[in-house]
C-alpha positions in Angstrom: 22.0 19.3 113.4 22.3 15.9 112.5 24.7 15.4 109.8 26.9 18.4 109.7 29.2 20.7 111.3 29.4 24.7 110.5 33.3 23.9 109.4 32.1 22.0 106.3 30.4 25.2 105.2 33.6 27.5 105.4 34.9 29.6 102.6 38.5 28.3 102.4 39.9 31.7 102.9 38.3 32.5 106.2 38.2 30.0 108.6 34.9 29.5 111.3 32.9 31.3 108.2 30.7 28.6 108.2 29.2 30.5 110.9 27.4 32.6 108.6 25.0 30.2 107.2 21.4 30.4 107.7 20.1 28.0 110.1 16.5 27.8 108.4 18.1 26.7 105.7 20.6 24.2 107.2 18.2 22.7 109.1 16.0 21.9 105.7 19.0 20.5 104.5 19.7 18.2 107.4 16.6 17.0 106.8 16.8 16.6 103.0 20.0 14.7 104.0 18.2 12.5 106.5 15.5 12.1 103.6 18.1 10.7 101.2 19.8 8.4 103.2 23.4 9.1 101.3 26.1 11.8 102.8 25.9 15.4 101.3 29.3 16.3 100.9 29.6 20.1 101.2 31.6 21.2 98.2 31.1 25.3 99.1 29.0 26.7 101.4 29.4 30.3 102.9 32.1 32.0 100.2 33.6 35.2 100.7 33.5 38.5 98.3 37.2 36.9 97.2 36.9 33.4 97.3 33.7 33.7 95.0 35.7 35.7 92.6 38.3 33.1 92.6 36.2 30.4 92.2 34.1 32.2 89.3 31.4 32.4 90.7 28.4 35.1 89.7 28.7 38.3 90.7 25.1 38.1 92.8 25.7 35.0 94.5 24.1 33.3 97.2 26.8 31.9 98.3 27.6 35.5 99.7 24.6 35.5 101.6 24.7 36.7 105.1 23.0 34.7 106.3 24.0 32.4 103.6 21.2 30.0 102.3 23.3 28.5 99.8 25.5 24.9 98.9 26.8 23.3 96.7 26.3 19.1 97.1 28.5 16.4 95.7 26.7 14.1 93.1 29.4 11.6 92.0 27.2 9.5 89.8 23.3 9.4 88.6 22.2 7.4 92.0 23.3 10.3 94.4 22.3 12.7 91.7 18.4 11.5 91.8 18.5 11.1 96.1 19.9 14.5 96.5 17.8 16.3 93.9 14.3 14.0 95.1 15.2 14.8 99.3 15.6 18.4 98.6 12.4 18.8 96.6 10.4 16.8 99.3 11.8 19.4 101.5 10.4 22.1 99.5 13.8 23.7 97.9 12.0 25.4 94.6 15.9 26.6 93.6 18.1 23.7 92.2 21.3 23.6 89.7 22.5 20.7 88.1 26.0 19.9 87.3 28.1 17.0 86.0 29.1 16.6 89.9 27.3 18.2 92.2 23.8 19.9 92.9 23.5 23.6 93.3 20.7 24.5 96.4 19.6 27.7 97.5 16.7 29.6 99.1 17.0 33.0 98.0 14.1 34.5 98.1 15.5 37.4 95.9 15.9 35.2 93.2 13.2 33.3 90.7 11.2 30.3 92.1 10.6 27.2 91.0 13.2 26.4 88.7 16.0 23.5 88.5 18.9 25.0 86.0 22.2 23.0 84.8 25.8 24.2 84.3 26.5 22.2 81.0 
């Protein structure tokens, strides 16, 4: 990969857990990234069982994937927002949520299809 390391996708709680991501899926997001021309910060990646409880996060979440094929992007303002959002449709992500701060991405195939959601 390009633009990131497997560290940035750790759950806090368990160190070298970003091992468990999907590479399919990091590799379409390297490219998204490379699309966008703007740094995806990693705000979660991989989460464990307990760190997605702590966090709130649903109990079905991709984020527990193993392989996990989800992340969650920082969008600090509108600009970023519209790159992000814009490289990872290019790319063919047909999963996207929206909030105030970052962008939610996943390719769960388990889950509904071609939808963009928003946390607010």
């Amino acid at each position: 990969m390009r633009y990131f390391k497997s560290s940035e996708f750790d759950s806090p709680d368990e160190l070298g857990s970003g091992d468990n991501m999907d590479i399919k899926f990091l590799t379409i997001l390297d490219e998204a990234r490379h699309i966008a021309g703007v740094p995806f910060k990693i705000n979660s990646g991989y989460r464990t069982p307990s760190h997605n409880s702590k966090v709130g996060g649903v109990k079905n979440s991709s984020h527990m994937n193993i392989p996990c094929n989800a992340a969650d992007i920082s969008t600090p303002d509108s600009r970023t927002r519209y790159l992000v959002m814009t490289s990872l449709i290019l790319k063919g992500i047909t999963r996207i949520g929206v909030g105030k701060t970052f962008i939610h991405v996943d390719t769960d195939e388990n889950k509904s299809q071609d939808i963009i959601w928003h946390y607010y």
